[in-house]
N, C-alpha and C positions, 0 to 999 in steps of 0.2 A: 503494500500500500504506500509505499514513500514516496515516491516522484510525484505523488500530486499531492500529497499533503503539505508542501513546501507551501503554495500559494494561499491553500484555502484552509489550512488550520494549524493548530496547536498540536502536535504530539507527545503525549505525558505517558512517562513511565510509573509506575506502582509497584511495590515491593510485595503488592498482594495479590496479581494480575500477572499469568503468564505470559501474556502479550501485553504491546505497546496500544492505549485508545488512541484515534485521534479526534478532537474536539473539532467541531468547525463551527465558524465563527462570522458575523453577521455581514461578514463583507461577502464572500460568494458562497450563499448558501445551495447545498444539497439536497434535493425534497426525493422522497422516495413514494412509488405508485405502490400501494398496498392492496392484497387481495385475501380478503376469506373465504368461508364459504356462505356468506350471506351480505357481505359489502366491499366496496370498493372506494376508496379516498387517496387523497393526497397529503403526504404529510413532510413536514423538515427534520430530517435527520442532525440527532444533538452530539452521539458520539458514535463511532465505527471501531471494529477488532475484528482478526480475522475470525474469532468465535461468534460474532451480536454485534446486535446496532440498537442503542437507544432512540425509538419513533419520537418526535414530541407530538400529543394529540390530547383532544379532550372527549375522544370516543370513550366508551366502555366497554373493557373487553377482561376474558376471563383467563389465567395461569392454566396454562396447558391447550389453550387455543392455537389452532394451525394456522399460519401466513406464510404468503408469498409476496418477494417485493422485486421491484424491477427499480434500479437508481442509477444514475449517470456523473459522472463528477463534471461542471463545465467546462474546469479550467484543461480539464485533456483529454477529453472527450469520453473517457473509455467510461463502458458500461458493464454492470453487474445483474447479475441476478442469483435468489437466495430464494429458501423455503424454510422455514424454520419453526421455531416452538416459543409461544409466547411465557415466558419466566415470570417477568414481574409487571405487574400493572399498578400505576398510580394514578394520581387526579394530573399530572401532566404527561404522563405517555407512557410508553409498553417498551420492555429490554426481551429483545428478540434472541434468541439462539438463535444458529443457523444449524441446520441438518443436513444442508446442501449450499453449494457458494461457488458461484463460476464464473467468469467471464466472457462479455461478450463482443 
């Protein structure tokens, strides 16, 4: 995930976190197309790992719900797609597992 983090965010390490997040940050934001099995939205992506991505949203959704997301980064074009397992939900968004995670 490095070459495009340079532009569009902050990469922080954690001593609790086998991987590095990256935060992105309000200058060129990342939105990611979301899909369940009963809805479809748009939402902005707060942090990314190669394990999960924190949604930011004010849907309501339930720990152990299935999603799929399709996201682009601007600054260099490349696109992802991911299916995963929803972990944690709060009153500002969902921390996604990925199950699957590929490039497109």
């Amino acid at each position: 995930m490095g070459a495009f983090a340079a532009q569009n965010a902050i990469i922080k390490d954690s001593e609790d976190r086998k991987d590095s997040r990256i935060l992105f940050n309000g200058k060129n934001p990342v939105t990611a197309k979301c899909f369940t099995i009963d809805s479809q939205f748009t939402a902005s992506i707060q942090d990314l790992c190669t394990s999960g991505v924190f949604i930011n949203t004010d849907r309501k959704f339930s720990v152990g719900q299935e999603i799929s997301l399709i996201f682009h980064f601007p600054t260099s074009g490349k696109k992802m797609m991911a299916s995963g397992e929803i972990v944690r939900a709060t009153y500002s968004g969902i921390g996604v597992k990925f199950n699957i995670l590929f490039k497109k």
